[in-house]
N, C-alpha and C positions, 0 to 999 in steps of 0.2 A: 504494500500500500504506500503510495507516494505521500510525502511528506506535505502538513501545510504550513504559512508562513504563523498561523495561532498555534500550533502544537512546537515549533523550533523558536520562538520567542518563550511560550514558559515552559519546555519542558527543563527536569532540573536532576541533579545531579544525583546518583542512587546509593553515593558511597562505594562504588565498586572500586577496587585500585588502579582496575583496568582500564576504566572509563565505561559508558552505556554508549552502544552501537544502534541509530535506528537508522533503515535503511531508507533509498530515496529511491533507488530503483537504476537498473544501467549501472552498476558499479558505484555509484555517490552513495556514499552514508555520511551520516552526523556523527561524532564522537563528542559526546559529552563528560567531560569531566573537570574536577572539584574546581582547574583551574581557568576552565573557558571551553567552548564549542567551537568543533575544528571539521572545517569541511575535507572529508579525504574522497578518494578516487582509487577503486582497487581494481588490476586488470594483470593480463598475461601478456608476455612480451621474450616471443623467441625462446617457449618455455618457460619459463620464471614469473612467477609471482612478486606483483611488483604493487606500491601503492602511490600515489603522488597527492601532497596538500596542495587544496583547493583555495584556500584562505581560513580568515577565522570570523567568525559571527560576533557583532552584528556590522563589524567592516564591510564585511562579502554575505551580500546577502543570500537567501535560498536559490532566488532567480539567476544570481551571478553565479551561484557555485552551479548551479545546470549549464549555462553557458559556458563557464570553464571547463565542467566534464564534458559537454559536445565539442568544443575545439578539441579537446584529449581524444577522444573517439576518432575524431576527424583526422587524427595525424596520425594514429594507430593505423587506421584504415589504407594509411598512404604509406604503410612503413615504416614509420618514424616515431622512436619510444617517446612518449611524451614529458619523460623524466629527462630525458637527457635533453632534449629543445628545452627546458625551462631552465636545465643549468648553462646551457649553451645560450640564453637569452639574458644569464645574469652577470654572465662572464660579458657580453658584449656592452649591458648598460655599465658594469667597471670598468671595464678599457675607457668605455665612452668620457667616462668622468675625470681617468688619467689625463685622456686625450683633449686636456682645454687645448682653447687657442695659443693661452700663454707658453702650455710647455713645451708643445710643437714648437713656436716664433720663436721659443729659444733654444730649442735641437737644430732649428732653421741656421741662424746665426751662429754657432756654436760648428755649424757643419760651412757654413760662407764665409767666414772669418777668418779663416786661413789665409783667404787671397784677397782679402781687404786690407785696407791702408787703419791705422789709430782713427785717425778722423772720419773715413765711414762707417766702423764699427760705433763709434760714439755716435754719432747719429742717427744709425738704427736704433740702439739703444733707447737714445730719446726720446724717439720720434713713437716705438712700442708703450713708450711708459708713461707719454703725454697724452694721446693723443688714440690710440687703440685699446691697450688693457682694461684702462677704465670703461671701455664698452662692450668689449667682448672677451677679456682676456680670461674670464673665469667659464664662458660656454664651453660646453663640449663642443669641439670641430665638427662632431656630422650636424650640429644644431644652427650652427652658424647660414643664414640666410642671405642671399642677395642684398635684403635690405639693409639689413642691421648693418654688412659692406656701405651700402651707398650711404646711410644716416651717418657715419661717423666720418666718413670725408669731407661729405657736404658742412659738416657742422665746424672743419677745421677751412673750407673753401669759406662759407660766409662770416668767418671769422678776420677775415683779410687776408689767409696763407694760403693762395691757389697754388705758388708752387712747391709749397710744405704738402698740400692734399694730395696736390700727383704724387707726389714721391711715398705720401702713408700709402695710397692705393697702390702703386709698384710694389712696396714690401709685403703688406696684406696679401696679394696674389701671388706674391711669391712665396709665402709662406704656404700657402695651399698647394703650390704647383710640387712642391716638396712632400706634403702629407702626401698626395696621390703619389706620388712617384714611390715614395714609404709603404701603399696601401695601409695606411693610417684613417685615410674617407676617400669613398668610393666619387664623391661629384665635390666639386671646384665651384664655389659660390658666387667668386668673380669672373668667372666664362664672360655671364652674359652683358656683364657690365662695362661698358666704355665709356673714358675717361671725358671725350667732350661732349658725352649725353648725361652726364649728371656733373659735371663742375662746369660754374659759371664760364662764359665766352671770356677769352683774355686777349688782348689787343697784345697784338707781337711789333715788337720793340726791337729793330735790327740795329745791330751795332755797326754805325757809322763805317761809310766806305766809298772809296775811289770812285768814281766812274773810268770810264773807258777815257772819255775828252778830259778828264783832271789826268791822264799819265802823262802824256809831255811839258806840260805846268810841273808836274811835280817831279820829273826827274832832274829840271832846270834847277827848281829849288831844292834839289838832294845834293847835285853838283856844288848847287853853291853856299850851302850851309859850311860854316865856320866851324862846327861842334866837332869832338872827336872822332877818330875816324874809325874806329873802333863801332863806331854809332850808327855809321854811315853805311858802311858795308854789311851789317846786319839787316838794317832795314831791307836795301837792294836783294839781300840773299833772300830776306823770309818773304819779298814781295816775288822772284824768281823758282822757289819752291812751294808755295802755296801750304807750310806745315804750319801748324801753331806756334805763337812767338814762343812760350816756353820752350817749346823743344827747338825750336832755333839759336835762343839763347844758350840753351844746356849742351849745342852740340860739342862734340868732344873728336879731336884730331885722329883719335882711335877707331869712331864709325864710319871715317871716310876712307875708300876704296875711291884713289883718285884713277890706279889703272881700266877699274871698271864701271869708271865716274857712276858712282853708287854710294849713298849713306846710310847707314845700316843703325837706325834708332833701336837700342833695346827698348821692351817690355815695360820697363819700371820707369821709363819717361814718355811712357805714352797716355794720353787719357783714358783707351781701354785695354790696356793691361796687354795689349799685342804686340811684335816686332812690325815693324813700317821702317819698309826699302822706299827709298825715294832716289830716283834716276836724277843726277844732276847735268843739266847743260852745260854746253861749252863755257855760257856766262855764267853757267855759278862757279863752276870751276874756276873762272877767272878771280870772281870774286874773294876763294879760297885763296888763291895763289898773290892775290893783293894784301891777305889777313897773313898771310905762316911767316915772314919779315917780322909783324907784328907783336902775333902771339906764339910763335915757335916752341919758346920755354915754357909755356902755359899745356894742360893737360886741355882747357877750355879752345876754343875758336873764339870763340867773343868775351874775353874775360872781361870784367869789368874794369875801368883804369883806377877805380876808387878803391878797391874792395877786393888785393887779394887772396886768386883762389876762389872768387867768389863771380856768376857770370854779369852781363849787362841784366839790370833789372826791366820789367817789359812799362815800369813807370820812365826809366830813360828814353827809350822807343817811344812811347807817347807824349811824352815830354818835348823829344825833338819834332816830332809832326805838329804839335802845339806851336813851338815857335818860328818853323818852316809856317804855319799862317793855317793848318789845316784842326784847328780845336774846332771841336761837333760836327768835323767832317769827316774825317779816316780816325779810324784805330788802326795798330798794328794786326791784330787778328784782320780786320776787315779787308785786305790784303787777299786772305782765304774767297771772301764773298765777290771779289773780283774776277779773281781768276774761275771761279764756279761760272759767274754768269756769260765770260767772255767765251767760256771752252763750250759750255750747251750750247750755246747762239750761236760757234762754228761748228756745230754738229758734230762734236765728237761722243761719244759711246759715253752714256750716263753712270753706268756702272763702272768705268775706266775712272771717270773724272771724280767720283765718291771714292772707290778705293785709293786714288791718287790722295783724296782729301783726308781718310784714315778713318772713313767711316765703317768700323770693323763690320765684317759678316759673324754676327752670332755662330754659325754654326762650321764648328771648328773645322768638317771637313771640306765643307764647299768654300769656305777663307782659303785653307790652304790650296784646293785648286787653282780658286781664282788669284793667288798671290802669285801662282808655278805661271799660269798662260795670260795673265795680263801684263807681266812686268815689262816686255817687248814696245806693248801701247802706250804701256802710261811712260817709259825712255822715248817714245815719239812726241808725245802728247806735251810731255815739259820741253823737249826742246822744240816747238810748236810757240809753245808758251814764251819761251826767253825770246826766239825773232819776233813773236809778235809783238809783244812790248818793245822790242828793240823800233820795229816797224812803226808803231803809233808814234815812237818816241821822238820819231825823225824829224828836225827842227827844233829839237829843244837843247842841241848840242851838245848831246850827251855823249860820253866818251866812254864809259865805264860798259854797257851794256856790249858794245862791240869787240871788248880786248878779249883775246886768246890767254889762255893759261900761260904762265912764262913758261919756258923751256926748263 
């Protein structure tokens, strides 16, 4: 006879040591004893006598403890011992709870910090401990939503830090891209989310530069600046290689291959961590061969005159375009956005002129193809680049751009 919900609310305890057994029917009984009523589930499983708790009364009620014995039923019927699925589901909600976002973000970091610099590692740091933990650092990972993503960017975006929130959202999705990789959580909450469809529109601010009709103006005025020369030929070099002034400044007489007029930047001066070959023209070459006089006993190519051992700083380089007459017109980086927009507009090979620029390929094996079969292009493409500045330059009586390396 099935149980009712007026007979399992007062029925009461018999004294028995054992507890009082009434049955519900299908395997459910009530076990009633001295210290509470306990829903169990008795059944066979591959031979064996086995029992599973349902819950306890009056948490789980009569109805829920039926529904919990037909899901038992339900997985018997498919195979599956219904004891072992409910330790198998207690084991997953523990993981789950190890599994915050915090501990991950910091197996994350713990695992990327190897090949970070002090000052990106502090940065992550921060940026986890300002800015994300306080919103999600204590969810379990599979719990973590789309949203709760997009809520805690936006609220570092309308705060004034658009490009603080890119960068939370970079590390946030990195951090997941790593549990999946771990199978830590099986879906990535940041898939679906793109960075210019949930942070405010930002007005792009290009750092000042040349045009094409300012290069014979400005090479008159490179000729005829009084300043060290040291200063001079830096500028000419980094405006002829198109690399970033850091690494212009930092070059060292060791990465030049002048037989294979080739400059071979390590890794640990590059902004993404990769080596960049840079083919130099006859005119940089020159320009080398106007600097080794100069800086010979120096380890540097452009040491500083002030500071040695120590290179030109990139505030000298802008300093001297300041008082050549070009303040809020050129930077020395903008030198780069020059030579980008002169080399697409002669229709050279886009991906030529980005690897030229050092715009790494993420993916280590297709970089290093394209490093093996473009280096040919991008030795045409710079020495493209030197005559054609040479070319605009014509009339501004310039002398330096034409000379041949000394003998």
């Amino acid at each position: 006879m099935a149980l009712t919900d007026t007979f399992v609310r007062n029925v009461k305890h018999s004294g028995s040591p054992a507890g009082d057994k009434h049955t519900d029917g299908l395997g459910m009984h009530l076990l009633v004893k001295a210290a509470g009523k306990y829903w169990r589930f008795s059944y066979r499983f591959q031979g064996k006598q086995k029992t599973l708790a349902l819950g306890v009364y009056p948490q789980v009620t009569l109805a829920k403890a039926r529904q919990r014995r037909d899901d038992a039923r339900a997985l018997l019927a498919d195979g599956i011992d219904p004891g072992w699925a409910k330790k198998a589901e207690k084991a997953a909600k523990k993981a789950a709870s190890l599994n915050t976002f915090k501990a991950v973000a910091q197996a994350w970091m713990a695992h990327s910090s190897t090949r970070w610099g002090e000052g990106t590692k502090a940065a992550a740091v921060a940026a986890m401990e300002n800015h994300v933990y306080p919103s999600i650092g204590g969810m379990p990972l599979a719990d973590v939503r789309p949203s709760d993503v997009r809520a805690l960017v936006q609220k570092v975006d309308t705060a004034g830090a658009r490009e603080t929130a890119g960068r939370v959202f970079q590390r946030v999705r990195a951090v997941f891209r790593y549990a999946v990789a771990h199978d830590l959580v099986s879906v990535d909450p940041t898939y679906p989310l793109k960075p210019a469809e949930i942070l405010r529109p930002q007005v792009v601010r290009h750092r000042a530069a040349l045009s094409e009709k300012d290069v014979p103006q400005f090479f008159r005025q490179l000729e005829q600046y009084q300043g060290d020369p040291t200063t001079v030929a830096a500028l000419e070099f980094l405006m002829l290689t198109a690399v970033r002034p850091g690494e212009a400044r930092g070059a060292r007489w060791s990465e030049i291959d002048q037989d294979k007029a080739l400059w071979r930047i390590p890794a640990e001066r590059m902004k993404m961590k990769a080596e960049h070959l840079v083919p130099l023209s006859i005119q940089a070459l020159s320009v080398l061969a106007r600097m080794h006089p100069l800086s010979k006993t120096s380890e540097l190519v452009f040491p500083s005159p002030y500071y040695p051992g120590k290179p030109l700083s990139e505030g000298t380089l802008n300093s001297a375009l300041a008082r050549m007459g070009y303040k809020g017109m050129a930077t020395a980086h903008g030198f780069r956005t020059l030579f980008s927009t002169c080399a697409n507009e002669a229709g050279w090979n886009a991906d030529v002129i980005e690897k030229q620029l050092a715009h790494e390929e993420r993916d280590d094996v297709r970089g290093a193809y394209n490093r093996a079969t473009w280096l040919v292009e991008r030795a045409k493409l710079m020495q493209w680049w030197a005559d054609h500045l040479a070319n605009v330059a014509k009339g501004a009586d310039v002398i330096a751009l034409h000379q041949k390396p000394a003998a």
